[in-house]
N, C-alpha and C positions, 0 to 999 in steps of 0.2 A: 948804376941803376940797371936793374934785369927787369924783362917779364916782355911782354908786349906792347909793343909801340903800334897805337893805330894808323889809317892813313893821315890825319891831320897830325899825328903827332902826339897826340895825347897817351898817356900809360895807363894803360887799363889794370884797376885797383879796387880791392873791397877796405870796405870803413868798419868797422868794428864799433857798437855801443852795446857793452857788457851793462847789464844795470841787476842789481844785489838788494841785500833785505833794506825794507825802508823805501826802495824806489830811486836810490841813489847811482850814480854810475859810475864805472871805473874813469879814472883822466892818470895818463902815464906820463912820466916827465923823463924823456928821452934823456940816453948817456951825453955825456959831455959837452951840456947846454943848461943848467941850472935853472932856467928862463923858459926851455921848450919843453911844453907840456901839450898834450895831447891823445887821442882816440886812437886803440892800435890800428894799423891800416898795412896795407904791403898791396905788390903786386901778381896777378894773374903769372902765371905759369904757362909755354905753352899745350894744350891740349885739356887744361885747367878750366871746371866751371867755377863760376863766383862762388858755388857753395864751397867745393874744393879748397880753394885758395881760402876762403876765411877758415874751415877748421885745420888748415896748415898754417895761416898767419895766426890767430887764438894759438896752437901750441906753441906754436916761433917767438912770440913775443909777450904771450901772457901765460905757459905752461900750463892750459886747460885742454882738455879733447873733447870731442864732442860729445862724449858721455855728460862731461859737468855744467852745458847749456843745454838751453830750447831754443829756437830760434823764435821769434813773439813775429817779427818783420820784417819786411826790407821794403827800401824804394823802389816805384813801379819801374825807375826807367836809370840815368847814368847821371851822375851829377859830374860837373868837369870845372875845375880850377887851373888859370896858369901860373906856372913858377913866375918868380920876381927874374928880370933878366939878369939879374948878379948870380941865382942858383942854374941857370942853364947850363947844361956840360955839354962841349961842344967835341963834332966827329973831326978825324982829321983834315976831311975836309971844308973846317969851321962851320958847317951848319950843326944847330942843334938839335941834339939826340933826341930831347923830349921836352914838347913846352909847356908841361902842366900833368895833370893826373885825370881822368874821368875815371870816377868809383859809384861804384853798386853798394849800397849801405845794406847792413842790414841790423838788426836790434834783438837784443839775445837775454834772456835770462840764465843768473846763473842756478844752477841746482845744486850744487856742491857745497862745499861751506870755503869759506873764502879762504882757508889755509890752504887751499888745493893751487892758487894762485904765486905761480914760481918764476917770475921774471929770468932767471940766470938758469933756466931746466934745458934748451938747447947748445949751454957754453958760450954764444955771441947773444948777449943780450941788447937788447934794443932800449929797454929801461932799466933809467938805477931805481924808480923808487913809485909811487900809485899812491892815491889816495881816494875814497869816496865823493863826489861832489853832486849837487842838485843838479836835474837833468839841463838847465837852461845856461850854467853856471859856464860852459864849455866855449858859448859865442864871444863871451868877452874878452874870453884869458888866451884862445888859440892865436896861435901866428897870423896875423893881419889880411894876409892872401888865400887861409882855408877860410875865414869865418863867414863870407856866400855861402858856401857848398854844406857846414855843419850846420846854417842855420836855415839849411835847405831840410836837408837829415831830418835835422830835431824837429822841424813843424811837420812834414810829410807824417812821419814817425810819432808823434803827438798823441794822435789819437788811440793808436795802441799801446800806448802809455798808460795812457787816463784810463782805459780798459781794464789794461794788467793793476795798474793800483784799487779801481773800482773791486776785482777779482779778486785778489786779496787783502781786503778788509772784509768780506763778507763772509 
């Protein structure tokens, strides 16, 4: 695990909610877990703002640049999950490295047409496979210990949803 570890421990990290025609949102189901599906997300960089890092994690993990989004939002402040203690990696001197993630969400349209979406365009892809899903669709189905922080996201983030759909039917 890279990027920045804060004082409490936490890894400072953006959340990614790509959403395409129809209002639906990307949900990526991670390599080699057929079961782990999820929101691309990565870590801060140092010297790295959260915009920074989400149009380098979007290329890294969903092969779009910022050309093929708008950004619509992000949450005001940092949302923070911690790892289950079976995922902690531990330093050599057994304490661990990082007990959780705290991320800066932000919510993004795409502009491009969804072939522009290339999972394996960096050579280490992060997903094998994506599909469309309803924006709420994500609390149920993520891994047990993010669905606080997504369904933190999603309602924060709600209302400029309901916007963007209001915006385009009109």
């Amino acid at each position: 695990m890279t990027g920045i570890i804060d004082e409490q421990g936490f890894r400072l990290n953006v959340g990614i909610i790509l959403v395409g025609a129809g209002g639906r949102v990307f949900w990526g189901r991670r390599i080699g877990n057929r079961d782990a599906w999820q929101f691309p997300q990565g870590g801060l960089m140092p010297g790295e703002t959260p915009e920074q890092a989400l149009y380098r994690e979007l290329e890294e993990e969903v092969g779009l640049t910022e050309a093929d989004v708008e950004i619509l939002g992000s949450t005001e402040g940092w949302l923070s999950y911690r790892l289950p203690h079976r995922f902690l990696r531990r330093r050599r001197d057994d304490s661990p490295q990082c007990i959780g993630q705290r991320q800066k969400w932000f919510l993004l349209r795409l502009v491009s047409d969804e072939e522009r979406i290339d999972l394996a365009r960096t050579g280490s892809p992060e997903f094998q496979a994506w599909r469309w899903v309803n924006y709420w669709y994500p609390i149920r189905k993520v891994v047990h210990f993010k669905r606080g922080v997504y369904a933190r996201a999603l309602k924060e983030l709600a209302p400029v949803m309901r916007r963007e759909r209001h915006l385009n039917k009109a």
